[in-house]
Backbone as JSON, one array per atom type, in Angstrom:
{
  "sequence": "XXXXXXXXXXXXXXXXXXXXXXXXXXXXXXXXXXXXXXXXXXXXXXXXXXXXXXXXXXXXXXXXXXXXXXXXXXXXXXXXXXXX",
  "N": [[-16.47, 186.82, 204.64], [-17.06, 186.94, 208.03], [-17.07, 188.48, 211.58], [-19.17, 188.52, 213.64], [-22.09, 188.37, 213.51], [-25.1, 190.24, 213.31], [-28.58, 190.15, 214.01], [-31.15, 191.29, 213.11], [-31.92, 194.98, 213.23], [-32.84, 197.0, 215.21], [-33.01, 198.92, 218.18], [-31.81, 197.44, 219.44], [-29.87, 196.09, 218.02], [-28.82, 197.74, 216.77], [-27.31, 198.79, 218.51], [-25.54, 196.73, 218.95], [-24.61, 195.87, 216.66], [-23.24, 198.19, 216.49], [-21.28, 198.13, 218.46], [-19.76, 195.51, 218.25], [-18.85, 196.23, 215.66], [-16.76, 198.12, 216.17], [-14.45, 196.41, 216.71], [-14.38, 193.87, 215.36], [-15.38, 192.58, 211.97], [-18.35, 192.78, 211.13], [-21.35, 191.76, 209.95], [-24.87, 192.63, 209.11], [-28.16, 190.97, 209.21], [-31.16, 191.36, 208.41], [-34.83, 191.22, 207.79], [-36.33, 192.93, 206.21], [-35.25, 195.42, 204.08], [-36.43, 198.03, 204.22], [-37.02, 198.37, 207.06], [-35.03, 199.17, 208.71], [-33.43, 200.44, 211.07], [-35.9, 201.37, 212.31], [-37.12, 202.44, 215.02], [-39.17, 202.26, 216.59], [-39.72, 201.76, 219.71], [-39.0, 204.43, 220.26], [-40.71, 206.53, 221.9], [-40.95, 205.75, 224.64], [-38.19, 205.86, 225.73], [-37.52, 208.24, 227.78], [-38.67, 207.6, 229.81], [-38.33, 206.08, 233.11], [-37.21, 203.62, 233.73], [-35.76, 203.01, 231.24], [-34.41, 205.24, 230.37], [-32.38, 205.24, 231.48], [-30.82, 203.1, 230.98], [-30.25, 203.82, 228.62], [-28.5, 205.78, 229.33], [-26.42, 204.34, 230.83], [-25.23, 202.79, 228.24], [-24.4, 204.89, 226.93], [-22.6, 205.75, 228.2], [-20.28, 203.54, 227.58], [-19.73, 204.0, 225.12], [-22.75, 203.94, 223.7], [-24.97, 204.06, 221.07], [-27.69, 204.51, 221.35], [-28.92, 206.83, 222.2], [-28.38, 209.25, 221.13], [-29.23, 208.32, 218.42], [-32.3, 207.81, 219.09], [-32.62, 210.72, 219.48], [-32.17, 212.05, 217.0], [-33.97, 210.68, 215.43], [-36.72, 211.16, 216.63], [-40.42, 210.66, 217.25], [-42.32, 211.47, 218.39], [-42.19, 214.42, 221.21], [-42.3, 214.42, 224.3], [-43.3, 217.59, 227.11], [-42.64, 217.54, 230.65], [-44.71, 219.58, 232.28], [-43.12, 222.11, 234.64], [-43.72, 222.5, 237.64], [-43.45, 225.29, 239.93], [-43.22, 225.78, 243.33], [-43.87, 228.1, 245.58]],
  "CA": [[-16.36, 186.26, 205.99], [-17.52, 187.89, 209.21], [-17.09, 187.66, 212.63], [-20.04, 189.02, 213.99], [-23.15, 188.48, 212.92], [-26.3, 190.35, 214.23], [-29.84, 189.86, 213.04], [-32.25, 192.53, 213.04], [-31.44, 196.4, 212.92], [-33.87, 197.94, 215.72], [-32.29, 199.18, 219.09], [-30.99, 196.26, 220.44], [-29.38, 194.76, 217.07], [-27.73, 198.99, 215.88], [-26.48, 199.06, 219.53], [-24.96, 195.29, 218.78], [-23.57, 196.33, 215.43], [-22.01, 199.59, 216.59], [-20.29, 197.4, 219.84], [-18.99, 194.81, 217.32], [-17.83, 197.05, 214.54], [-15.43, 198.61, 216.56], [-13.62, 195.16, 217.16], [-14.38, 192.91, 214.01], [-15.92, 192.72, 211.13], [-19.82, 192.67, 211.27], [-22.87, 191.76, 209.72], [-26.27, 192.79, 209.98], [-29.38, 190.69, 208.44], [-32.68, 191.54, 208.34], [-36.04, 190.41, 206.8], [-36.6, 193.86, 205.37], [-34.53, 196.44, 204.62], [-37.47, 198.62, 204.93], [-37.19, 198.0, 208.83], [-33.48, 199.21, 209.2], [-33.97, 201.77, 211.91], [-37.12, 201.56, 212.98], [-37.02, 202.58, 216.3], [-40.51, 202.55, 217.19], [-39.85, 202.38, 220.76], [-38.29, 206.02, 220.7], [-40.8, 207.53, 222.96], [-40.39, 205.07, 226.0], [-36.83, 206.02, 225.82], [-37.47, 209.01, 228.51], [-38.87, 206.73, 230.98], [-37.79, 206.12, 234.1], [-36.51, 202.9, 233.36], [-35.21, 202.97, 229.54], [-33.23, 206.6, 230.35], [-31.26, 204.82, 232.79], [-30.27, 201.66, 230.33], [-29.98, 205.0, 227.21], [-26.98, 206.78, 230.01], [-25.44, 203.24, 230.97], [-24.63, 202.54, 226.93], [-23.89, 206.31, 226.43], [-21.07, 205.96, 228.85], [-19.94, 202.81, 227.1], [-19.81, 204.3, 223.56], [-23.38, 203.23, 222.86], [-25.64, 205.08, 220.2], [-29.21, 204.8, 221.27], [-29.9, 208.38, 223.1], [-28.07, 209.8, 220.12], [-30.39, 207.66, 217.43], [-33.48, 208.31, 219.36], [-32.74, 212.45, 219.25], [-32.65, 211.94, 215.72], [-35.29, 209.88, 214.85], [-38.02, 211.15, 217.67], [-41.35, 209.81, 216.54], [-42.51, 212.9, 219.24], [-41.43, 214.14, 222.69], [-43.38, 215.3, 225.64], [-42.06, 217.89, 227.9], [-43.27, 217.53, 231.49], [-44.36, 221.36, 232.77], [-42.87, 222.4, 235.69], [-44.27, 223.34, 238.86], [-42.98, 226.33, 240.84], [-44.14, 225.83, 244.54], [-43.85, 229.68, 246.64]],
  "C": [[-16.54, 187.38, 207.01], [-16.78, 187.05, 210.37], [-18.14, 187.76, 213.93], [-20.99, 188.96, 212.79], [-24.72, 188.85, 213.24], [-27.55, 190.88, 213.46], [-30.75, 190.44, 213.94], [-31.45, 194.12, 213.59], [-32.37, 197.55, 214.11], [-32.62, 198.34, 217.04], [-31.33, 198.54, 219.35], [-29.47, 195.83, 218.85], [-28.49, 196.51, 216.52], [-26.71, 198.85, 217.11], [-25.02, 197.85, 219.78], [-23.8, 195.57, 217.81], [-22.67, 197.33, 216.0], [-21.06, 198.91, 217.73], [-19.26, 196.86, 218.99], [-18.51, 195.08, 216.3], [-16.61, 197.86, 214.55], [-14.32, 197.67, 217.14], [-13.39, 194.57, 216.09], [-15.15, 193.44, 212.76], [-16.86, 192.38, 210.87], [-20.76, 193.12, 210.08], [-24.34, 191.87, 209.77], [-27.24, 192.12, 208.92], [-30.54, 190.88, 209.14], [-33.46, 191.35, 207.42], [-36.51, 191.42, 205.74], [-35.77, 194.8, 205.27], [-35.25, 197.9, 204.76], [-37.59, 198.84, 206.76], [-35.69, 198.69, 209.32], [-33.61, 200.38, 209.77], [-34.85, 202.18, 212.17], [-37.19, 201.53, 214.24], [-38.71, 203.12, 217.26], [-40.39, 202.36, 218.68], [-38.88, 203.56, 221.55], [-39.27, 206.58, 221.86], [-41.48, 206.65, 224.23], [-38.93, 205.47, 226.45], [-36.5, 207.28, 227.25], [-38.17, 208.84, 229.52], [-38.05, 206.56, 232.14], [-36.47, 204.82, 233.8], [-34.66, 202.72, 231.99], [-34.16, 203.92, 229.69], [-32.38, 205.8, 230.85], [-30.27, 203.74, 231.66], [-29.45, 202.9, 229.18], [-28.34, 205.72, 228.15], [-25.93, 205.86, 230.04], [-24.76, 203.71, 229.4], [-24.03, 203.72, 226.59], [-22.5, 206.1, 227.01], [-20.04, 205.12, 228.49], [-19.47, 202.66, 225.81], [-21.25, 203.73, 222.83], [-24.43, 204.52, 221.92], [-27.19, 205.48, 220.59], [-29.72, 206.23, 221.54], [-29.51, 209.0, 221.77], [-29.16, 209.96, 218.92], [-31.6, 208.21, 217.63], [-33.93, 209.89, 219.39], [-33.02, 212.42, 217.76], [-33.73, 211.49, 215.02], [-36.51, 209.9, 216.2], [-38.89, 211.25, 216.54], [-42.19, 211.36, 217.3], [-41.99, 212.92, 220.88], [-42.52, 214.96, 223.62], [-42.31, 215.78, 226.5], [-42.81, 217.56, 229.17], [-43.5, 219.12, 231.99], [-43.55, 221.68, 234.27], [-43.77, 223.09, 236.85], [-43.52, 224.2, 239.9], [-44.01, 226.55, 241.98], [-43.55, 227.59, 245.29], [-43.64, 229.41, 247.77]]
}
């Protein structure tokens, strides 16, 4: 018996599990377990947008910025410009 039950394992569904595992007792199904952490959209994550949603959950106890350091797919740096 569960009391949580969250289906599929990608961002949305680890960030789900890790919320609800620190309350009840949770389930995760998925179609493959081949797929369990596939975070193929790791390098959107340093977007303008996505960072912002990655700090919210951070401050909330959530895992993604963590996950996505670990499992970068690759990272771009931007160069800096030094104006005189």
């Amino acid at each position: 018996m569960y009391d949580v039950v969250v289906v599929g394992c990608g961002h949305a569904g680890i960030e789900a599990a890790n919320a609800s595992n620190k309350l009840v007792k949770t389930a995760i199904v998925v179609a493959d377990q081949q797929d369990v952490g596939k975070l193929s959209c790791n390098p959107s994550i340093g977007g303008l947008t996505k960072s912002q949603l990655v700090c919210e959950l951070t401050c909330v106890g959530g895992i993604m910025g963590l996950l996505a350091d670990k499992s970068a797919t690759h990272i771009d740096l931007i160069p800096t410009i030094i104006f005189q």
